[in-house]
C-alpha positions in Angstrom: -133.6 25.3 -151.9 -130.8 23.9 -154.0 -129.6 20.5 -152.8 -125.9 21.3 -151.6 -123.6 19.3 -149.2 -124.1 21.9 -146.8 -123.9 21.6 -142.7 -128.1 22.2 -142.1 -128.3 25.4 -139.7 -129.7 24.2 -136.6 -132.7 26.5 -136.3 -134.0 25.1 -139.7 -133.1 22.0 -138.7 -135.4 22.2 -135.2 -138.1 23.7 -137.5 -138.4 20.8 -139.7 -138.3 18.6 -136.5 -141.8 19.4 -135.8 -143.4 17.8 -139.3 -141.4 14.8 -139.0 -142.1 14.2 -135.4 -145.4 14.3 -136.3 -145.8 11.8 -139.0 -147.1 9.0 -136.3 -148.1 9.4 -132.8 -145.3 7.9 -131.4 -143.2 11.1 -132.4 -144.7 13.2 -129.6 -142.5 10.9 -126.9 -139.2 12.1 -128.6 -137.6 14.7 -126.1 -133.7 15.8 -127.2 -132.8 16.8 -124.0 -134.2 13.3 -122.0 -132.9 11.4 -125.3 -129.6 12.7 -124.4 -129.6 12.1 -121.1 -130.5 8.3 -121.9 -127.5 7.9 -123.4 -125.7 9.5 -121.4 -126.3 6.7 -118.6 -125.8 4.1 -120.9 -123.2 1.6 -120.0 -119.3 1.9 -122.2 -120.1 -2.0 -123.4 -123.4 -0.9 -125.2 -122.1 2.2 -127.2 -121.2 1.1 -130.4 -119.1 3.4 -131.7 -116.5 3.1 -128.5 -116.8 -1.0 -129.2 -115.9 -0.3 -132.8 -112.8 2.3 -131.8 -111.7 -0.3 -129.6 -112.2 -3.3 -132.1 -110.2 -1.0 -134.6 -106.8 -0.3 -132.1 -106.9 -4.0 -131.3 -107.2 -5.4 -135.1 -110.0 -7.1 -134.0 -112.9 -8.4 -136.2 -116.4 -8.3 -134.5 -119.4 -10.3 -135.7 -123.0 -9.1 -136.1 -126.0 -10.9 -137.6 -129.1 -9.6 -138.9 -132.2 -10.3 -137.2 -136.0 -8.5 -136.7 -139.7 -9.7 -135.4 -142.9 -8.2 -135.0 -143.3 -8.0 -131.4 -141.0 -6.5 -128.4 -140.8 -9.5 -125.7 -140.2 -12.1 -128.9 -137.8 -9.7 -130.5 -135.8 -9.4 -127.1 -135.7 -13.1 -126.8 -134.7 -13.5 -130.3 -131.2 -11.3 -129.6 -130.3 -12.2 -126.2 -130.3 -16.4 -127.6 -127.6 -14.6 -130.6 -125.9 -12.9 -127.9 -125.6 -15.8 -125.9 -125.4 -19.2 -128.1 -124.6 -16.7 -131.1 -122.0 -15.3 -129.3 -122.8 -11.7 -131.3 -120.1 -9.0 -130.7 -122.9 -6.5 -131.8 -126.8 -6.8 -133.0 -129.1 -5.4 -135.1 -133.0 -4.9 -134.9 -133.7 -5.1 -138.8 -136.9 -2.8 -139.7 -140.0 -4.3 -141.1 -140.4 -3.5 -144.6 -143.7 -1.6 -143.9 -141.6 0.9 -141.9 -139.5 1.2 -144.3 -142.0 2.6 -146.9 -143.6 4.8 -144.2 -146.2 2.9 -144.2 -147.0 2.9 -140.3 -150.8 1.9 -140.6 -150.2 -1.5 -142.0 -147.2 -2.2 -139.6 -150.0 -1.7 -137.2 -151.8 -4.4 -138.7 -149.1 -6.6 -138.6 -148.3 -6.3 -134.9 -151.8 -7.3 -134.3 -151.7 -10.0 -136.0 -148.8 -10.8 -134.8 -150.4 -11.0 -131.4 -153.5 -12.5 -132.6 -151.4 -15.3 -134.4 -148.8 -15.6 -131.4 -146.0 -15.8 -134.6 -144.2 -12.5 -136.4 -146.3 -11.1 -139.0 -144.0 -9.0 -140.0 -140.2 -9.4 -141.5 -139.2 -7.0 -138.8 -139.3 -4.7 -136.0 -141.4 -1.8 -136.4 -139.9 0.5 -134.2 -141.7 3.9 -135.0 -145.3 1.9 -134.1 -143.9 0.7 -130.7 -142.2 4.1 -129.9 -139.1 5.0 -127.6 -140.0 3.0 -124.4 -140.5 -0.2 -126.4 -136.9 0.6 -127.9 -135.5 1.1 -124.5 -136.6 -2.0 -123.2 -134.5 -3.5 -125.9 -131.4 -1.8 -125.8 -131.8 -2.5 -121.7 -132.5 -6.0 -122.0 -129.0 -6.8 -123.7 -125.6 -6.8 -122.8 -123.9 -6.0 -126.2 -124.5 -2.8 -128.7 -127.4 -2.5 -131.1 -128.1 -1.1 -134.4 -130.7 -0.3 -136.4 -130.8 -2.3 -139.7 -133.2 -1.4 -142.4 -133.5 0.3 -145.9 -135.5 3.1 -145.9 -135.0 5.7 -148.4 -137.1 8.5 -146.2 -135.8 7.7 -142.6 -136.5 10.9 -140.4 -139.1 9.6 -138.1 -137.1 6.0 -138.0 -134.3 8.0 -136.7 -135.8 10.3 -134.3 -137.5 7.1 -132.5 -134.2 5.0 -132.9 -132.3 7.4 -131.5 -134.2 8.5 -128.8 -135.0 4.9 -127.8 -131.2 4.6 -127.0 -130.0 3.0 -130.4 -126.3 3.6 -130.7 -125.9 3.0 -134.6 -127.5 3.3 -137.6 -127.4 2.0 -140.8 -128.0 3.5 -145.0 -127.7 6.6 -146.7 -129.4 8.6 -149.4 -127.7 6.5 -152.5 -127.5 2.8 -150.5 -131.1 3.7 -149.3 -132.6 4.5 -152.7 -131.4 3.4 -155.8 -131.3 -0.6 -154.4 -134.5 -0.3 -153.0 -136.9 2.4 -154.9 -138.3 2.6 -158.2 -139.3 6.1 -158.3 -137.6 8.2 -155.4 -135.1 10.7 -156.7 -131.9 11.4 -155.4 -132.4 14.6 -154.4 -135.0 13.8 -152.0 -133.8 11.0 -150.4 -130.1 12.9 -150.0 -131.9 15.6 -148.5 -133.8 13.2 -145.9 -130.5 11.5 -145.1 -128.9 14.8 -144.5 -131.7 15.3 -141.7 -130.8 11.8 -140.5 -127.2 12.7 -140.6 -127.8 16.1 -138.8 -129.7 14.8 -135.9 -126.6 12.3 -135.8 -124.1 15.5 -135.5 -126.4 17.3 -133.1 -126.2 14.2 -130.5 -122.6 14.4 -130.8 -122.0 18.1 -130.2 -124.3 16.8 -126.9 -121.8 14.7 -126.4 -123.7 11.6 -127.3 -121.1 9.6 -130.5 -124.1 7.5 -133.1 -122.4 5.5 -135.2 -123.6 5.5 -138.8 -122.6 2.9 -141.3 -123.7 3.6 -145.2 -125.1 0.5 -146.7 -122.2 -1.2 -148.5 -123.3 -4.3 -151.2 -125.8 -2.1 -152.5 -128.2 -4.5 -155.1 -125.6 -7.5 -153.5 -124.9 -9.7 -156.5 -121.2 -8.7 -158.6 -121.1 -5.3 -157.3 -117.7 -4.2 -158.8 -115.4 -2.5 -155.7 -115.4 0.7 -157.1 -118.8 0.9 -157.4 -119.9 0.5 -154.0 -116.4 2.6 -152.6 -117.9 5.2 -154.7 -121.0 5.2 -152.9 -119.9 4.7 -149.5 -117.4 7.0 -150.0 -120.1 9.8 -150.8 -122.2 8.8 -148.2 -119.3 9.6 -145.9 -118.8 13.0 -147.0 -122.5 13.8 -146.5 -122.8 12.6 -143.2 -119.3 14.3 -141.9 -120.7 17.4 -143.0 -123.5 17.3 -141.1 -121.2 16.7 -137.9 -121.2 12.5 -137.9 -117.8 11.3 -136.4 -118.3 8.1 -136.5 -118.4 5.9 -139.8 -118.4 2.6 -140.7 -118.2 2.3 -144.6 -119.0 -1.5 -145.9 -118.5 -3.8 -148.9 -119.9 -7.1 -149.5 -118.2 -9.8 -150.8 -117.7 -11.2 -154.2 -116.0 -14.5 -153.3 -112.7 -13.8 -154.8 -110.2 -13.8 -151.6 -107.1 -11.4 -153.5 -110.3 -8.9 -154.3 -112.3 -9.1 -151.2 -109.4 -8.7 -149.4 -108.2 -5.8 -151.7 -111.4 -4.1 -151.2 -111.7 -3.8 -147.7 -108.1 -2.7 -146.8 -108.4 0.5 -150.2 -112.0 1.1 -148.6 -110.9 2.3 -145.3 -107.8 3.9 -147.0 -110.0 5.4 -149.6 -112.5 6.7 -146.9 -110.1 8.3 -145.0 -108.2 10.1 -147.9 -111.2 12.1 -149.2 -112.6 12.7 -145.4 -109.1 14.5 -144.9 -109.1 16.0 -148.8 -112.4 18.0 -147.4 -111.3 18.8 -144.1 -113.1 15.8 -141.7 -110.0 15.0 -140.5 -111.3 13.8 -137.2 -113.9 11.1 -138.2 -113.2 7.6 -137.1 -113.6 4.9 -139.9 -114.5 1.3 -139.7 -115.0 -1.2 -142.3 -117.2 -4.0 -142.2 -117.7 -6.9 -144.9 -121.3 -8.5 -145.4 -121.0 -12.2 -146.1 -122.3 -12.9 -149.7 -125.4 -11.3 -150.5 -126.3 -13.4 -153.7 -127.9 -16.7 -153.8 -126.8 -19.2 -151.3 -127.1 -22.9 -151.6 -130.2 -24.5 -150.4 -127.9 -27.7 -148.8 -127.5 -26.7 -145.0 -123.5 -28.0 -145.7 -122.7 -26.2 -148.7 -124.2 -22.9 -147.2 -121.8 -23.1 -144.5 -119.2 -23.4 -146.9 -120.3 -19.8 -148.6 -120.4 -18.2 -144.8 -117.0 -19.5 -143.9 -115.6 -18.1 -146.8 -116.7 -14.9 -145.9 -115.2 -15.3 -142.6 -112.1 -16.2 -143.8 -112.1 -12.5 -146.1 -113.3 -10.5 -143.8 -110.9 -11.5 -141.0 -108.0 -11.9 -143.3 -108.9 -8.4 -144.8 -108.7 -6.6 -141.3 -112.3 -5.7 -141.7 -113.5 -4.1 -138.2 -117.0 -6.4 -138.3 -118.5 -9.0 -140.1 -122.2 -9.0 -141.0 -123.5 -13.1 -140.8 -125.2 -15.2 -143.0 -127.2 -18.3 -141.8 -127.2 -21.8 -143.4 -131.2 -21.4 -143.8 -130.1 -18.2 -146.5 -131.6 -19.7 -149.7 -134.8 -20.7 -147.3 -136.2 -17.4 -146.2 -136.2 -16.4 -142.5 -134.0 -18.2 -140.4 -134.7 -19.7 -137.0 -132.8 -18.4 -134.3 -130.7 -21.8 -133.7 -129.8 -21.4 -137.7 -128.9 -17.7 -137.1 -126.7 -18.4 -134.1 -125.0 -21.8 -135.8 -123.6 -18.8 -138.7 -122.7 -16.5 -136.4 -120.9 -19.5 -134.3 -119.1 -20.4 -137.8 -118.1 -17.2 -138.5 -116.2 -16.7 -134.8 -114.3 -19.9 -134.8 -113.3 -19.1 -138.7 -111.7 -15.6 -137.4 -110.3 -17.1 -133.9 -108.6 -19.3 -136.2 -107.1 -16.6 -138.6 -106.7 -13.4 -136.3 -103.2 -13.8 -136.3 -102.5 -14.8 -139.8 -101.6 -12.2 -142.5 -102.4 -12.2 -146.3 -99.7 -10.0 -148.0 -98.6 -10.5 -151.6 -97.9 -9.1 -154.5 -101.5 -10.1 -156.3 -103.3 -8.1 -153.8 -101.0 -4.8 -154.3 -101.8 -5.1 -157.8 -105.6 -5.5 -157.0 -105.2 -2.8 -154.5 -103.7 -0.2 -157.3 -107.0 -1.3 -159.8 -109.3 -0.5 -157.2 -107.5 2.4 -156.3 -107.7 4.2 -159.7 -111.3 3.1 -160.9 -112.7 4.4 -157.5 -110.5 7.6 -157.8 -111.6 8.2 -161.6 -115.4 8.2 -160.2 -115.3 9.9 -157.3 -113.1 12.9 -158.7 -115.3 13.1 -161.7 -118.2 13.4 -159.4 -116.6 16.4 -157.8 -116.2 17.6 -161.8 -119.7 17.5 -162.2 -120.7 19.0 -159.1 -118.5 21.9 -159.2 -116.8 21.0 -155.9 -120.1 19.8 -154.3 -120.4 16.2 -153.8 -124.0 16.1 -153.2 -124.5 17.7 -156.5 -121.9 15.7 -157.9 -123.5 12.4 -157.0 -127.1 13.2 -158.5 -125.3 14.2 -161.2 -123.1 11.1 -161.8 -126.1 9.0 -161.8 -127.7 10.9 -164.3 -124.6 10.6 -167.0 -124.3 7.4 -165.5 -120.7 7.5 -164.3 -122.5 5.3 -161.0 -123.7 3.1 -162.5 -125.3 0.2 -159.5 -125.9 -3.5 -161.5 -129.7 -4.3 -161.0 -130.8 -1.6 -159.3 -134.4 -1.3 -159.8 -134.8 2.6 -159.7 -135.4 4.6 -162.7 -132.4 7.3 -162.0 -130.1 4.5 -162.2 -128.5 3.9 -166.0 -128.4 0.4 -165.7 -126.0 0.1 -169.0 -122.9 -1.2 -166.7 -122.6 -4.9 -166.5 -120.5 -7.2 -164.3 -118.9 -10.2 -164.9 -116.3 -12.6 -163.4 -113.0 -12.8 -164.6 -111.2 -16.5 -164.7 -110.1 -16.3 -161.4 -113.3 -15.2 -160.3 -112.8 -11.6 -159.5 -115.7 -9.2 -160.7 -114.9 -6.9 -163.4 -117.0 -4.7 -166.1 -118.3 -6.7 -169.1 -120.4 -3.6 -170.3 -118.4 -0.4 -168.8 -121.1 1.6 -169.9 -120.4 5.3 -168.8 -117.5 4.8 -166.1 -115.0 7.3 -166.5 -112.0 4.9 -166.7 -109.0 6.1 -168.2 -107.6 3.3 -171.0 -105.4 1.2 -168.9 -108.4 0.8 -166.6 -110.8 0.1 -170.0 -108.0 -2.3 -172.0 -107.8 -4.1 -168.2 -111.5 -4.8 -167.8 -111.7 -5.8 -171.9 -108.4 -8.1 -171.6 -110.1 -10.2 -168.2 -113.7 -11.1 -170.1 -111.3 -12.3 -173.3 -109.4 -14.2 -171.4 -112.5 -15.8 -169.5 -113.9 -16.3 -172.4 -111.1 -17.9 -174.4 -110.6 -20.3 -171.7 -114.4 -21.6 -171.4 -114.4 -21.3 -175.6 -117.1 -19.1 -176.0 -118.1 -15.7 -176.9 -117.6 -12.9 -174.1 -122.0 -12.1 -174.4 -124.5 -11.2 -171.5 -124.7 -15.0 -170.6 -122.0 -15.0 -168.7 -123.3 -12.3 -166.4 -126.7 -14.4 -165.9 -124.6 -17.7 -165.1 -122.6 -15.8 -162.8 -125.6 -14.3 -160.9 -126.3 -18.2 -160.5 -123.0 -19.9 -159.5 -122.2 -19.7 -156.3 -126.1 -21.0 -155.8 -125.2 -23.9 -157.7 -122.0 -24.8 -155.9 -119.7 -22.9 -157.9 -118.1 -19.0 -157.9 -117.7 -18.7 -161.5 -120.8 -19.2 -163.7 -118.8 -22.0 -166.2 -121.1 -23.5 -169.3 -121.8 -27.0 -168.8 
């Protein structure tokens, strides 16, 4: 059948439920109905979707970290010490990264070692291996909304076990959950396994159960321009509102340039809502949320705290409805749980501070218009190619290239667009490869590289993009030659 962005009938839909449900054991203890019914009992303070609706009328800004072990008991100990001396508004159980190949035998392994060596094997939580009662006793044992936190590109059997285990949101999408994570996968698979995602998602809401779903916003993380990832998140929205989703949280992740970061979350929502209403989802809720910097973080404790309060400081002063926390141990691996709290405790008193404060001037209007257009000029020539059909549309653009993600590893990603700081540090295109920008939009991009490199005398050359990748690493946001 030809991919289309297309509701999925529900008796196909409960068809396929039967092969995906059986793709581990665990499946068999998924029952809708009971599922349902879960839910339905669960408490208002542990439903995420009401928690972001209510953050959102308030112009609050909540704060999540990310966080995952091996084993149940340890993984519920881990989140109630970041609920409690983290002080998390919301919390995630990040996936192991054998789940998130499908690879369920080896995730087995590592919970027995896990046991074996009393310490996480694992770089996660395997959630389809310990199965619905295990997630329960999670979602239970806590007094704040959880999500699931991964990066799967097939996630069917991930989502009928986080759902029925009482899971309230859920995070990626067929674009965020490929092309920054697989080599080989093609679109039109792993659209088509989000759309089942997204359609078990709608059918617990027409049961009167609201999932929130959040598409994964920085994408590869390092100098993602904003219209890049708007463009995906953007798509991502549309494919999950046709399949009945009502509740969306679209994300970005910062650059580190405050007019920009700002910029991007406030045209993101506005963005988001303006094609939901184009194609007729006029009753979806959207939130935003801004991930702390996702590039490479200072090893000094100090100057990492530095990086995470600067993302506090844009993503309160941008509105954004959440925050997603670094830790000072970022450039170390995994963090303890004392590191992991000390962020998240940064991060709060960084937006207590600011929550009343506005940032309103004339340089973020004029960043707001740039991002504006350039997400506008790729998302309607996506409709172009796809002839009115944005799933179409969206293989499509990646194929003539007009996405283009930087550093993406997967082969149906063009990988001819480059980023690059400006002089103020704002990312812009040094290579625009096949972006559909109009002229204004090309001349702008080609006049902010000149006049970077004019100031640091030196040619405008692929360098820059490496020592940019680098900077904030080494203490500084743009990558200057010595």
């Amino acid at each position: 059948m030809e991919l289309q962005n297309k509701k999925i009938e529900k008796d196909e839909f409960m068809a396929s439920r039967e092969e995906v449900l059986s793709q581990w054991p665990t499946g068999a203890r998924v029952d809708l109905d009971e599922a349902i019914e879960f839910h339905k009992q669960l408490p208002r303070k542990k439903l995420f979707s009401r928690k972001l609706r209510d953050a959102k009328k308030k112009g609050k800004t909540l704060i999540q970290p990310r966080a995952g072990v091996a084993l149940v008991r340890e993984h519920i100990e881990l989140l109630t010490y970041l609920q409690d001396k983290g002080e998390a508004d919301l919390l995630p159980t990040t996936i192991d990264s054998y789940t998130r190949q499908n690879r369920y035998k080896e995730a087995e392994d590592g919970i027995e070692e896990s046991v074996k060596l009393s310490k996480s094997m694992l770089n996660g939580f395997p959630a389809v291996n310990h199965g619905v009662d295990s997630c329960r006793s999670i979602v239970t044992s806590l007094d704040v909304p959880v999500q699931i936190r991964h990066g799967t590109p097939d996630a069917r059997l991930l989502t009928e076990i986080s759902y029925a285990g009482g899971f309230t949101s859920y995070e990626g999408g067929g674009i965020s959950y490929n092309i920054p994570y697989a080599k080989d996968v093609t679109l039109e698979k792993t659209i088509r396994d989000w759309q089942y995602a997204d359609r078990l998602t709608g059918l617990y809401e027409e049961l009167g159960v609201s999932i929130n779903r959040e598409p994964f916003g920085p994408l590869t993380g390092t100098l993602v321009p904003p219209c890049i990832s708007h463009a995906v998140a953007i798509i991502e929205s549309l494919l999950a509102a046709e399949q009945g989703v009502k509740n969306i949280t679209v994300g970005y992740g910062q650059c580190g340039n405050l007019v920009q970061d700002v910029s991007a979350i406030r045209t993101l929502e506005e963005l988001t809502e303006e094609y939901l209403g184009k194609q007729g989802y006029s009753d979806v809720c959207v939130t935003t949320v801004l991930h702390q910097f996702m590039g490479g973080f200072p090893a000094d404790e100090a100057k990492a705290f530095g990086v995470i309060a600067w993302g506090s400081a844009a993503g309160a002063l941008s509105g954004a409805t959440k925050i997603i926390v670094k830790t000072p141990h970022e450039a170390m691996g995994i963090p303890t749980m004392e590191a992991n709290a000390q962020g998240l405790r940064c991060t709060k008193q960084l937006i207590s501070m600011i929550e009343d404060q506005k940032l309103d001037n004339p340089q973020i209007d004029e960043e707001k218009r740039i991002i504006t257009e350039e997400t506008r000029c790729i998302i309607d020539k996506c409709f172009e190619l796809g002839d009115g059909d944005i799933a179409k549309g969206a293989v499509r653009a990646f194929e003539a290239g007009v996405i283009d993600i930087p550093f993406a590893p997967s082969r149906h990603n063009a990988g001819k667009m480059l980023p690059a700081r400006d002089n103020d540090g704002a990312v812009r295109i040094f290579a625009l490869g096949a972006l559909p920008f109009n002229k204004e939009l090309t001349a702008f991009h080609a006049e902010k590289i000149a006049e970077r490199a004019a100031y640091e005398r030196r040619q405008a050359s692929f360098q820059m993009v490496i020592d940019d990748v680098y900077a904030i690493g080494k203490g500084n946001l743009v990558g200057r030659p010595r």
